[in-house]
N, CA, C and O of each residue as an XYZ file, in Angstrom:
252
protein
N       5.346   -131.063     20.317
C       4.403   -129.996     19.994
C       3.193   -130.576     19.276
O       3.181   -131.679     18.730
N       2.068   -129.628     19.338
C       0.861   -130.541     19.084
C       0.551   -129.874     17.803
O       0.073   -128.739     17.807
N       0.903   -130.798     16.214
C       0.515   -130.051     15.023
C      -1.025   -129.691     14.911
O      -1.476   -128.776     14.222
N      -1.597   -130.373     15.530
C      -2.912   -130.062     15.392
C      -3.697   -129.124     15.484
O      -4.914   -129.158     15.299
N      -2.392   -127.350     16.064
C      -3.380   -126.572     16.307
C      -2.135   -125.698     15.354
O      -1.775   -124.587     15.741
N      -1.430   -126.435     13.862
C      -0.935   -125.670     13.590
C      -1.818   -125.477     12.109
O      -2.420   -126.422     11.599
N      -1.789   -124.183     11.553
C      -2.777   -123.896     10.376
C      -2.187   -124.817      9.258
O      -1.001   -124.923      8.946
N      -3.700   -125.719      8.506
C      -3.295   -126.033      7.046
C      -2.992   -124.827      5.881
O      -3.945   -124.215      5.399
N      -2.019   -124.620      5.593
C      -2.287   -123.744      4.597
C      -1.899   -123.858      2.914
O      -0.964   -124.598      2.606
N      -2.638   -123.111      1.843
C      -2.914   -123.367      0.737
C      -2.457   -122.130     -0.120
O      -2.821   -121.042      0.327
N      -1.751   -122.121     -1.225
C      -1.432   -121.217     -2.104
C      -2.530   -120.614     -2.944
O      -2.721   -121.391     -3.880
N      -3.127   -119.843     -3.005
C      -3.861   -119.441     -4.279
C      -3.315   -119.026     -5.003
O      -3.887   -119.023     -6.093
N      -2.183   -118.527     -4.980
C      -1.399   -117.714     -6.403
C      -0.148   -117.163     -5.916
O       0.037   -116.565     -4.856
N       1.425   -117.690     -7.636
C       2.104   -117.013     -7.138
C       2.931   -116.525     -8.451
O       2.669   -116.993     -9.559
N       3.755   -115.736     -8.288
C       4.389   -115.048     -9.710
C       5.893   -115.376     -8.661
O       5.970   -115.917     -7.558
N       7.045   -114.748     -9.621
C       8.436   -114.909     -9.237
C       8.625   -113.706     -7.748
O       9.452   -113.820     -6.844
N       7.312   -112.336     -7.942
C       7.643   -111.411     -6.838
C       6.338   -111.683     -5.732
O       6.365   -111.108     -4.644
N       5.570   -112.302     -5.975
C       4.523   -111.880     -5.352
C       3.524   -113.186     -4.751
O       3.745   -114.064     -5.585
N       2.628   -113.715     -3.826
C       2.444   -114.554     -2.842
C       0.759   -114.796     -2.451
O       0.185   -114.065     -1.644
N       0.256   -115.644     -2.977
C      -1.279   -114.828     -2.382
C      -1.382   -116.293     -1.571
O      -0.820   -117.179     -2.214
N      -1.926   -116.721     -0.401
C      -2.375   -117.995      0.591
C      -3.132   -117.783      1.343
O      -3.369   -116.651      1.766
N      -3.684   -118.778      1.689
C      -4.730   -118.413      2.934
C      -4.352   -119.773      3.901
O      -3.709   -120.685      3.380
N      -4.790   -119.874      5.372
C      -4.408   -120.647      6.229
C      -5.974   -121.097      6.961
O      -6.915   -120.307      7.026
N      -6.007   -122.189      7.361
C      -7.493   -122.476      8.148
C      -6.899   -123.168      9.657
O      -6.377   -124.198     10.083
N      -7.218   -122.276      9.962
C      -6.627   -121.600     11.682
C      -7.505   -122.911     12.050
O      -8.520   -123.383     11.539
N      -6.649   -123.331     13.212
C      -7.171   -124.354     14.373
C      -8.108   -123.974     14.840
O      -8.749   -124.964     15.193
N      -8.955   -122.528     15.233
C     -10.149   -122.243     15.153
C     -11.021   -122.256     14.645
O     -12.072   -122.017     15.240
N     -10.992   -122.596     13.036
C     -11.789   -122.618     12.500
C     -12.296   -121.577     11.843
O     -13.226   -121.659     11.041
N     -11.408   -120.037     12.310
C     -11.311   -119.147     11.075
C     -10.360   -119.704      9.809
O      -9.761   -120.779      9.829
N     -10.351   -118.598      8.537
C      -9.938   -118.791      7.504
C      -9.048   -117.324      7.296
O      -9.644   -116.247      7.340
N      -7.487   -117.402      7.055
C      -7.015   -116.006      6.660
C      -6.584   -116.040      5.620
O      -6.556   -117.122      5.032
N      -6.129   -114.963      5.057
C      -5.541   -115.124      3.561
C      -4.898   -113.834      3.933
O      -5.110   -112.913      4.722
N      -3.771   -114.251      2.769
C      -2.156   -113.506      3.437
C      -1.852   -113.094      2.060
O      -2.326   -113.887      1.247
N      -1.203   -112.091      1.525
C      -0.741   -111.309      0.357
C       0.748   -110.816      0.812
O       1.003   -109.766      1.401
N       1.783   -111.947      0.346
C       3.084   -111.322      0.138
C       3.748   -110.365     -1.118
O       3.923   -110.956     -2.184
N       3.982   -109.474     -1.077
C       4.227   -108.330     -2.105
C       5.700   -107.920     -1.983
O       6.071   -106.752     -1.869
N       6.313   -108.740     -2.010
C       8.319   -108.439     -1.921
C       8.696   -108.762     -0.464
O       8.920   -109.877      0.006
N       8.727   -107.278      0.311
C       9.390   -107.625      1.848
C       7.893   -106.925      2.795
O       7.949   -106.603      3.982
N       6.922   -106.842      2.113
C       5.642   -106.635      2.891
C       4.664   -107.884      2.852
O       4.692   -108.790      2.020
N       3.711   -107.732      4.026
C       3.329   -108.903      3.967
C       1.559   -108.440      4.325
O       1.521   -108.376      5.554
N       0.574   -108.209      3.936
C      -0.657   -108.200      4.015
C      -1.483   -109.310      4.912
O      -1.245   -110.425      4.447
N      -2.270   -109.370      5.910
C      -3.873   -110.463      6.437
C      -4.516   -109.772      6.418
O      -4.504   -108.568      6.675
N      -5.477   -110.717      5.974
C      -7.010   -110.283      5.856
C      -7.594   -111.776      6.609
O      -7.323   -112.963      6.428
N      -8.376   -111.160      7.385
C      -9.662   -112.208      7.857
C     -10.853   -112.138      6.757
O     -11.169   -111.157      6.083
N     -11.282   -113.098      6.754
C     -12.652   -113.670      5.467
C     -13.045   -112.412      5.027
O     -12.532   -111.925      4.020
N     -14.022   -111.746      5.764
C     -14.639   -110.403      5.238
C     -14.171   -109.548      4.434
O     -14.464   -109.128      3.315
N     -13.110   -109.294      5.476
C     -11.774   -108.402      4.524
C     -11.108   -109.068      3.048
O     -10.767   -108.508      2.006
N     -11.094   -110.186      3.368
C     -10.478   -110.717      1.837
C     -11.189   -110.658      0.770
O     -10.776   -110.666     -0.390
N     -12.690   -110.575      1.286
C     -13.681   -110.641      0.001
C     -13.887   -108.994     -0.225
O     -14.146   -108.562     -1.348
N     -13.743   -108.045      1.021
C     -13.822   -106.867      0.383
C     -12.559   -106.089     -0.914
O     -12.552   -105.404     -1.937
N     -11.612   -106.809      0.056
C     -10.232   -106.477     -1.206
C     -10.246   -106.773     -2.556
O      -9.804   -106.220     -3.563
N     -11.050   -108.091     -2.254
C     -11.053   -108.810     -4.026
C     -11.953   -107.712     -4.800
O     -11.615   -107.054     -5.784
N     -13.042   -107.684     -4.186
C     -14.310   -106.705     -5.027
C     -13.592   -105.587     -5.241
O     -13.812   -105.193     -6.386
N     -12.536   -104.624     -4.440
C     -12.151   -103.428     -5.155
C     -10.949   -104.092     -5.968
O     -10.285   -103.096     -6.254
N     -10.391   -105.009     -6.418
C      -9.777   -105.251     -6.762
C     -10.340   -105.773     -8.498
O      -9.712   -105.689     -9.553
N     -11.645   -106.273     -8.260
C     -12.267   -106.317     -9.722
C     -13.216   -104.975    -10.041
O     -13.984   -105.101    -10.994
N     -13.223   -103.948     -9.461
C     -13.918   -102.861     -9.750
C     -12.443   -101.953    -10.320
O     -12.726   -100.857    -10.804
N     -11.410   -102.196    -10.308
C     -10.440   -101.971    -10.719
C      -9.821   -102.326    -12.060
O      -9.250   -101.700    -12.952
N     -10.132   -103.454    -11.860
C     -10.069   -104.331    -13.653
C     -10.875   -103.808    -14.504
O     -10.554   -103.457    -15.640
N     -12.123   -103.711    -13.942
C     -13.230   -103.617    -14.670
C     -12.615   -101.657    -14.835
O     -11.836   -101.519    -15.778
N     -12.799   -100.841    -14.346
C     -12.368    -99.594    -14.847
C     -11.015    -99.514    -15.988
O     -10.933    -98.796    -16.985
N     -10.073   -100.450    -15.494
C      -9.130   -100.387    -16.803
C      -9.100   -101.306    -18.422
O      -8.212   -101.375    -19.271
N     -10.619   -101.987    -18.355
C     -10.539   -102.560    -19.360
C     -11.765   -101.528    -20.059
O     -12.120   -101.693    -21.226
């Protein structure tokens, strides 16, 4: 089998329940993946940066 078209992938963050990575696809896209127990979240680039922003407009309301 040819590894070369298999994704590098990288952890950004993890706790004992929860999973955050992203993979850089043999295409030359970029995904990022959010494991949350027995669910599993992708986001393509756009989407990952839109999640993050409601995700700090969120912080920012509870602090």
């Amino acid at each position: 089998m040819d590894d070369s078209l298999d994704p590098k992938t990288t952890t950004i963050a993890e706790t004992d329940n929860y999973l955050a990575w992203k993979a850089e696809e043999a295409d030359g896209e970029t995904t990022y993946h959010l494991e949350l127990n027995n669910v599993t979240l992708h986001f393509f680039k756009e989407e990952w940066q839109e999640f993050i922003d409601l995700v700090d407009m969120v912080l920012d309301e509870e602090l």
